[in-house]
C-alpha positions as CSV (number, residue, x, y, z in Angstrom):
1,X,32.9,49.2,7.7
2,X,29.4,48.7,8.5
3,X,28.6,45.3,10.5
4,X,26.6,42.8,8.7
5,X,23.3,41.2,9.9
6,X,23.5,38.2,11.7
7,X,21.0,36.3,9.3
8,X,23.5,36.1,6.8
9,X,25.4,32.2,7.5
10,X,26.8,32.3,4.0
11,X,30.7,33.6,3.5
12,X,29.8,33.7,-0.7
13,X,26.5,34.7,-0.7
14,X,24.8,32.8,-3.9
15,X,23.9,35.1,-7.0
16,X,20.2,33.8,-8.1
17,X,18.8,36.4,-9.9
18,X,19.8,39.3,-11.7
19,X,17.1,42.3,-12.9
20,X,17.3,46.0,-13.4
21,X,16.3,46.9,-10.4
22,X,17.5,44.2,-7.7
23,X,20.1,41.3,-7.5
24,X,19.0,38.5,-5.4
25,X,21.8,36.4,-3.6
26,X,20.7,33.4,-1.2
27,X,22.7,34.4,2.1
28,X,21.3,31.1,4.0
29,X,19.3,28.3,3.8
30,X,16.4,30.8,4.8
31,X,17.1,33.8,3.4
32,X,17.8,36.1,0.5
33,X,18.3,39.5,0.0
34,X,17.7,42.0,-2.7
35,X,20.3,44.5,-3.3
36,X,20.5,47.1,-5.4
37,X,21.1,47.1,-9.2
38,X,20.6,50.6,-9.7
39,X,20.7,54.0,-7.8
40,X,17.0,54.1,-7.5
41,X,16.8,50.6,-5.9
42,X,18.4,52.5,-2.3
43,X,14.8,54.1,-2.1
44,X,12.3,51.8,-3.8
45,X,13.8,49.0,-0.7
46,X,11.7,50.3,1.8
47,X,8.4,50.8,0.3
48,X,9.3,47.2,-1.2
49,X,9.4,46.0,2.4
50,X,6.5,48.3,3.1
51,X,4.6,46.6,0.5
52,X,5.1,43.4,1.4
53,X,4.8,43.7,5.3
54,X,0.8,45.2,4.5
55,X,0.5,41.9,1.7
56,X,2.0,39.5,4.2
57,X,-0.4,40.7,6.8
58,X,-3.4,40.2,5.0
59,X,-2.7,36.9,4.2
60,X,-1.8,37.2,0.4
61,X,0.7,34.8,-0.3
62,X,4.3,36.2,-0.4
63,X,7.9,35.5,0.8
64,X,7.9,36.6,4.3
65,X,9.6,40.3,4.5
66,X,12.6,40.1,6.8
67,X,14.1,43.4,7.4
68,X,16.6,45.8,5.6
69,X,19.7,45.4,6.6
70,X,23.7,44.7,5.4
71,X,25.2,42.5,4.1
72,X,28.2,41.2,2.1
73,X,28.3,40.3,-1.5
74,X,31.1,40.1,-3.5
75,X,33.0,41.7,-1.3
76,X,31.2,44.6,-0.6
77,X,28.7,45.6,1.8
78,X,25.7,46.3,0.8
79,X,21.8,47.4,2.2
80,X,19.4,44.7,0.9
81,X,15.9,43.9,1.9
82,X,15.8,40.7,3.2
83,X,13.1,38.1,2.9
84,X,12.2,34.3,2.8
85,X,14.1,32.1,0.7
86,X,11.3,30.5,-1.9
87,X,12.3,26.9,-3.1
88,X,10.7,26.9,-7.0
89,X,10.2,27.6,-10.1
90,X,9.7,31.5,-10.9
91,X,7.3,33.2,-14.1
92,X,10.2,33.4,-16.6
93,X,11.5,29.3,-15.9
94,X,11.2,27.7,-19.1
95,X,11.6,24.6,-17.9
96,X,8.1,24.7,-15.6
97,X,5.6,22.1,-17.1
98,X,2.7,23.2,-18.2
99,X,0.0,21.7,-15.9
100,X,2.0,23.3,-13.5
101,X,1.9,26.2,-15.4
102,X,-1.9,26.3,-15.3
103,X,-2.1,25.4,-11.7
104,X,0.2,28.6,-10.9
105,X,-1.9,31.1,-13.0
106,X,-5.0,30.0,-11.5
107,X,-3.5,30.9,-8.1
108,X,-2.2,33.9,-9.0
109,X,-5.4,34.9,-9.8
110,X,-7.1,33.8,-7.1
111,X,-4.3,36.0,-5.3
112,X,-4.1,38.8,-7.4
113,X,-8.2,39.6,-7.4
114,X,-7.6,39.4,-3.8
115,X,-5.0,41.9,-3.3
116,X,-6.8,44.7,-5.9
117,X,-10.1,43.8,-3.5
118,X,-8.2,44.8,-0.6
119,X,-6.7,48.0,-1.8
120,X,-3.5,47.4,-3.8
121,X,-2.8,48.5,-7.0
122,X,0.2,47.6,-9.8
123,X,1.1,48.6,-13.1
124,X,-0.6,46.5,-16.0
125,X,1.2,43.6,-16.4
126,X,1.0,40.4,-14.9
127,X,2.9,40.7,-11.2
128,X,5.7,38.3,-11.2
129,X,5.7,34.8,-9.2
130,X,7.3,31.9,-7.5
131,X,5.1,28.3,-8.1
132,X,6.7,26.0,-4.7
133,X,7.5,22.7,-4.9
134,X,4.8,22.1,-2.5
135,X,2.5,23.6,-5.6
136,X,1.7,27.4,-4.2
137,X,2.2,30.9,-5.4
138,X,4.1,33.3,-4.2
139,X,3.6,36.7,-5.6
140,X,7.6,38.7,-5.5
141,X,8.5,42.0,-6.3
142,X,6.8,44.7,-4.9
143,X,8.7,48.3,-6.0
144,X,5.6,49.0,-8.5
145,X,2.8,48.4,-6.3
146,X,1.1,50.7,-4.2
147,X,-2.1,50.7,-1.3
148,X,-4.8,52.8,-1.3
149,X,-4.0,54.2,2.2
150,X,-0.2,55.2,1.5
């Protein structure tokens, strides 16, 4: 058995978030990781991480990329990227008000015009977000996104 990464503190990893390509389980009070859902996911990881190391380093405003490494969810062990746990509200939350609502979208913008201007590029629809209790964006989910110099 492969070990696990020392970042993970949690002994049942918390199930937050379940999508076709990902499953995201809080391992700590810091982290998260995003394992896979589907075959596919075992590749699109690391250009994920990839993705959001370059955003990250710019300056955009995403969940600070971690590594990729094991760890253990329901009782398996898995690969995962790993990343910054966000505290908040995410796109598809019906219960986020809607000044708040506003407030996010006009970040995202702000964010989103400066990732195209600085070489990044994503499919057509909206990129998907996390509004903070301390009222910022942060942009998530990075498999469909690509840079000009990759």
């Amino acid at each position: 058995m492969s070990k696990i990464t020392l970042l993970q503190e949690y002994d049942s990893p918390v199930l937050l978030e379940t999508a076709s390509e990902g499953w995201i389980y809080r391992i700590s009070n810091k982290y998260v990781v995003k394992v896979n859902a589907c075959k596919r996911y075992k590749k699109d990881m690391f250009h994920e991480i990839l993705i959001t190391r370059l955003l990250y380093s710019f300056g955009i405003s995403v969940p600070e990329p971690i590594t990729c490494d094991y760890v253990k969810v329901d009782n398996e062990v898995k690969m995962g990227y790993i990343m910054e746990f966000i505290d908040g509200k995410a796109f598809d939350d019906e219960t986020i008000s809607d000044k708040d609502l506003i407030l996010a979208k006009k970040l995202l913008d702000k964010e989103v015009k400066l990732s195209l201007k600085l070489g990044f590029s994503f499919p057509d629809d909206c990129p998907q977000w996390i509004f903070t209790k301390d009222k910022k964006i942060k942009i998530i989910d990075f498999t469909k996104w690509n840079y000009k110099g990759l």
